[in-house]
C-alpha positions as CSV (number, residue, x, y, z in Angstrom):
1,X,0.0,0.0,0.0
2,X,1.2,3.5,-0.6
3,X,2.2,5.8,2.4
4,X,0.4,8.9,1.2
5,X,2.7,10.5,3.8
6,X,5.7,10.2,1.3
7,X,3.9,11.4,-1.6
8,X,4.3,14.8,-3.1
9,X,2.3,17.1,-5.8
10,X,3.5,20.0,-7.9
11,X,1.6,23.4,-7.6
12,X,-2.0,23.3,-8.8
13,X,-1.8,25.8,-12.0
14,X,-2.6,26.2,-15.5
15,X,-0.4,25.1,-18.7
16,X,-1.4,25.9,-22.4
17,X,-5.2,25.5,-22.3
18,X,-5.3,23.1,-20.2
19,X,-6.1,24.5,-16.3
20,X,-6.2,23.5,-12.8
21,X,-4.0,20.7,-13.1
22,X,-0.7,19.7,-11.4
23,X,2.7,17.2,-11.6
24,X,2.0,14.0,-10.1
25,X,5.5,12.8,-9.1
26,X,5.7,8.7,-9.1
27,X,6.0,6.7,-6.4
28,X,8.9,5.1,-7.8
29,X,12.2,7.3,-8.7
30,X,14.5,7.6,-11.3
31,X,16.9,6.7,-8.8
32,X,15.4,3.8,-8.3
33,X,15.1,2.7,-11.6
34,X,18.9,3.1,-12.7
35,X,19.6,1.3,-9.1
36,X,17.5,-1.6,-10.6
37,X,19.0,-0.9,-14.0
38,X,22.7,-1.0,-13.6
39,X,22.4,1.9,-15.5
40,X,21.2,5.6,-15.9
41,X,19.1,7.5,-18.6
42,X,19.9,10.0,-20.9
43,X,18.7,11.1,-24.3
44,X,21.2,10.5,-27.3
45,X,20.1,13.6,-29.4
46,X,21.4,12.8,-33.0
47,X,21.5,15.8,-35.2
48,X,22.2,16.7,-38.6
49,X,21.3,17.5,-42.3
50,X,19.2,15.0,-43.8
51,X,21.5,12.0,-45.1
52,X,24.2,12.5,-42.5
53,X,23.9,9.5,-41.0
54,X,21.6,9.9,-38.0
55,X,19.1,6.9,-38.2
56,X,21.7,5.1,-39.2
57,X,24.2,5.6,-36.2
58,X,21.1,5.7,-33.6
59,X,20.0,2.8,-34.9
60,X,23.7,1.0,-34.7
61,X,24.4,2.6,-31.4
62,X,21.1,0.9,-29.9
63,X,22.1,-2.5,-31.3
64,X,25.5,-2.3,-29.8
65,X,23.8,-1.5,-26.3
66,X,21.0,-4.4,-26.7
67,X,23.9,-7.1,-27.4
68,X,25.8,-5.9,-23.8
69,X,23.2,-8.5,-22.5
70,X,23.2,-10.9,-24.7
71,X,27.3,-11.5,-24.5
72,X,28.0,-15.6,-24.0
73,X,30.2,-14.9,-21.4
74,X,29.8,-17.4,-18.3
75,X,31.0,-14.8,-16.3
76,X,27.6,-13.6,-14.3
77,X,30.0,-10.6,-12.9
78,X,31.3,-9.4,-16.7
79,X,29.5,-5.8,-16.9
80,X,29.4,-7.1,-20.6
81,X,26.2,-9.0,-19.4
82,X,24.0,-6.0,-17.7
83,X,20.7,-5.5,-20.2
84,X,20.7,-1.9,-21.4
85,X,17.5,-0.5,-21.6
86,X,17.6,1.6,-24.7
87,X,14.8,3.2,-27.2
88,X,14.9,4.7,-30.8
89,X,12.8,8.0,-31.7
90,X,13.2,8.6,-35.5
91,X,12.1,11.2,-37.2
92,X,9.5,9.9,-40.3
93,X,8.7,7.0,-37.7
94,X,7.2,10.2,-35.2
95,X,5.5,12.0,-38.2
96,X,3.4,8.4,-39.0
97,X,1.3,9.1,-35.8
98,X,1.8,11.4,-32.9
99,X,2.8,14.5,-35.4
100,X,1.4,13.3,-38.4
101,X,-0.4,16.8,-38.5
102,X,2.7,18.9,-38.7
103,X,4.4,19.9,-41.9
104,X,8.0,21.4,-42.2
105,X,7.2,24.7,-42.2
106,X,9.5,26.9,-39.8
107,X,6.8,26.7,-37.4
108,X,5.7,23.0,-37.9
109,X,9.2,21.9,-36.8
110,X,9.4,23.8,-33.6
111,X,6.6,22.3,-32.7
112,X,8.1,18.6,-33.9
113,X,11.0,19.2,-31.9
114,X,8.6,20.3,-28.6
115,X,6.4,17.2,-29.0
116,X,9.7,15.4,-29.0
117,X,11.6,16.9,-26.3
118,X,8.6,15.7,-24.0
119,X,8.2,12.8,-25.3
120,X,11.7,11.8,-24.4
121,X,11.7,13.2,-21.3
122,X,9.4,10.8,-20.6
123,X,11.1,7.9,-21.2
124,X,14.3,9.2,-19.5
125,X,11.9,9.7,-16.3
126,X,11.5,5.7,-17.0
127,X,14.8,4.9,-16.9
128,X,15.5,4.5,-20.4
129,X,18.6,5.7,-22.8
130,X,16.7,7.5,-25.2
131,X,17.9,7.7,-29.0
132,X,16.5,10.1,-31.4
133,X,17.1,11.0,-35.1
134,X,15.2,14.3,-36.1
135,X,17.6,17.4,-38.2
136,X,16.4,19.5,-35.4
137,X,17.4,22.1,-37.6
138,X,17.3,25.3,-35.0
139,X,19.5,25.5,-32.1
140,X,17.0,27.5,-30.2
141,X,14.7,24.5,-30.2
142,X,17.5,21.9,-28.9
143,X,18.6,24.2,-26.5
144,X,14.4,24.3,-25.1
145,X,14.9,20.6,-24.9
146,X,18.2,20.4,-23.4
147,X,16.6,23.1,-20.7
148,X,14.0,20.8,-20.2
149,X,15.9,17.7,-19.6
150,X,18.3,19.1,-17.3
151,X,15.8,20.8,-15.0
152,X,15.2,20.2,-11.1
153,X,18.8,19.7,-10.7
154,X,19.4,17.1,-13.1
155,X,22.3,17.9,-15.3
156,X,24.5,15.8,-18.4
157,X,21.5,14.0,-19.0
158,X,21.0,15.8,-22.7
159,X,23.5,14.6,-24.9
160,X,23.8,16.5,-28.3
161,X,25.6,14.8,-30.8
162,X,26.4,16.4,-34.5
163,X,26.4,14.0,-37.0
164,X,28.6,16.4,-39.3
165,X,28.6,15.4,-43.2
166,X,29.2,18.0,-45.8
167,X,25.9,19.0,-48.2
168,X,27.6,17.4,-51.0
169,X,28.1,13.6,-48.9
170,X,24.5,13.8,-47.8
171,X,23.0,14.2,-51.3
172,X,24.9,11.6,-53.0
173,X,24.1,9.6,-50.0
174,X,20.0,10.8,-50.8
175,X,18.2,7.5,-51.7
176,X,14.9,9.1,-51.5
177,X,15.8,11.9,-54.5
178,X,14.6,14.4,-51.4
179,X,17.7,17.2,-52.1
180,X,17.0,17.0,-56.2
181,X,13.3,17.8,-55.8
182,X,14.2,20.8,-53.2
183,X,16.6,22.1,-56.0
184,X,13.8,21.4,-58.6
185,X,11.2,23.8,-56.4
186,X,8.9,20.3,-55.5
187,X,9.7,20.1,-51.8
188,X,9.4,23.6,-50.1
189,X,10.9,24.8,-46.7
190,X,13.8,21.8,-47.3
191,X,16.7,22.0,-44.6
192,X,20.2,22.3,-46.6
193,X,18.5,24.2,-49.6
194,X,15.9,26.6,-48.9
195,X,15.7,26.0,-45.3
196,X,18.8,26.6,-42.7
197,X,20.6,24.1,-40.9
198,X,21.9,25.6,-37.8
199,X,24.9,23.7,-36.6
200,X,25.8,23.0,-33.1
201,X,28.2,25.6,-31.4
202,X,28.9,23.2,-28.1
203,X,27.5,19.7,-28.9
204,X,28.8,16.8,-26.0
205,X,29.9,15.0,-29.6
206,X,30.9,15.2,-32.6
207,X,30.7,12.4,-35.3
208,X,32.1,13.0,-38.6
209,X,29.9,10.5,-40.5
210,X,30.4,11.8,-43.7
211,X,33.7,10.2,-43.7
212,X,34.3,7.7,-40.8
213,X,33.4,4.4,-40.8
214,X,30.0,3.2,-39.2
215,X,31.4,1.1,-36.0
216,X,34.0,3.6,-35.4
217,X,30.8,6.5,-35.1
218,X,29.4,4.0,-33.2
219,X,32.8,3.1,-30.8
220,X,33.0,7.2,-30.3
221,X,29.6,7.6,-29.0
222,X,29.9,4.2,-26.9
223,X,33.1,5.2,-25.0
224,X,31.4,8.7,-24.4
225,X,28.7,7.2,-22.2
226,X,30.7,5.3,-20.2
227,X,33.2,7.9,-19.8
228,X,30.3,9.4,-18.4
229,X,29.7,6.8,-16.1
230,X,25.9,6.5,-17.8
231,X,26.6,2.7,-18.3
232,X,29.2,0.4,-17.2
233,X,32.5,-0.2,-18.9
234,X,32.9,-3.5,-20.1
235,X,35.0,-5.4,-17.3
236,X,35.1,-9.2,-16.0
């Protein structure tokens, strides 16, 4: 049963147009998840111009974390066998369903990026290592999310990461013809072309994946989170 003693609630107040409402903080922590976990949360924000190699390295950088569990070592105390608890957010995947009413307008993707911020948030506060791919084109809008991650005293918990490939290396890399139709006038508001791309000033990372190799982008980011002490360094 809960102690309703221990339980705490945010100020009743109103946000957006919703009113009279208030944070319900959970009876179980963060703490106590990563505790549980072996591990803590963060969000891997992956960043770039379309084609630079974002889905690509999230998507390699959660498959080296799910295989840390599934090592055939014998050795029960080899760190290389604690599960990491790891989630991809890409970008066309998000506009299927939860902003499938937003366009690319200037306005559109501030809103994208909002919708997103929270929605990792979220799954930090679970204890997760959160991995999205989204150009996040404006650094006024990863900074917003990077405020709202690190707040109530939590800090290091945002981590930006430029996936930096040259205009030219991302549209040769463009399966989808996207960068020849913005040239041609057919897709409007196209980051790279008729759009901005505003590159991070102070990201935690930098991953040159126009020109290095896949599992050494993937090695870099690795080694950065358990520098970081966010997971455990492969020992035993």
């Amino acid at each position: 049963m809960v102690d309703d003693k221990k339980e705490t609630y945010g100020e009743v107040k109103d946000v957006g147009n919703a009113t009279n409402i208030a944070w319900h903080h959970s009876s179980v922590t963060k703490e106590d998840i990563h505790k549980r976990n072996n591990h803590k949360s963060c969000i891997l924000w992956f960043t770039g111009l379309s084609g630079s190699g974002k889905s690509t390295l999230a998507n390699a950088v959660n498959m080296r974390l799910f295989q840390r569990g599934m090592t055939n070592d014998n050795d029960e105390s080899s760190t290389a066998n604690v599960p990491l608890h790891s989630y991809i957010l890409d970008g066309d995947n998000i506009r299927h369903g939860i902003n499938q009413d937003l366009g690319f307008s200037d306005e559109d993707r501030v809103e994208n990026i909002r919708r997103i911020g929270h929605i990792a948030a979220l799954f930090l506060d679970a204890g997760m290592i959160v991995l999205t791919a989204f150009v996040s084109p404006f650094r006024s809008d990863r900074e917003q999310v990077r405020q709202l991650v690190n707040r109530n005293g939590y800090q290091h918990e945002f981590i930006e990461v430029f996936c930096d490939a040259s205009l030219d290396v991302c549209e040769k890399r463009d399966t989808k013809g996207l960068y020849d139709k913005a040239r041609k006038g057919i897709i409007k508001d196209f980051t790279g072309i008729s759009s901005p791309y505003e590159a991070p000033e102070n990201p935690e990372l930098i991953v040159n994946t126009g020109e290095t190799q896949l599992d050494e982008c993937v090695d870099k980011v690795v080694s950065y989170l358990e520098e970081k002490g966010l997971i455990p360094k492969v020992v035993g």
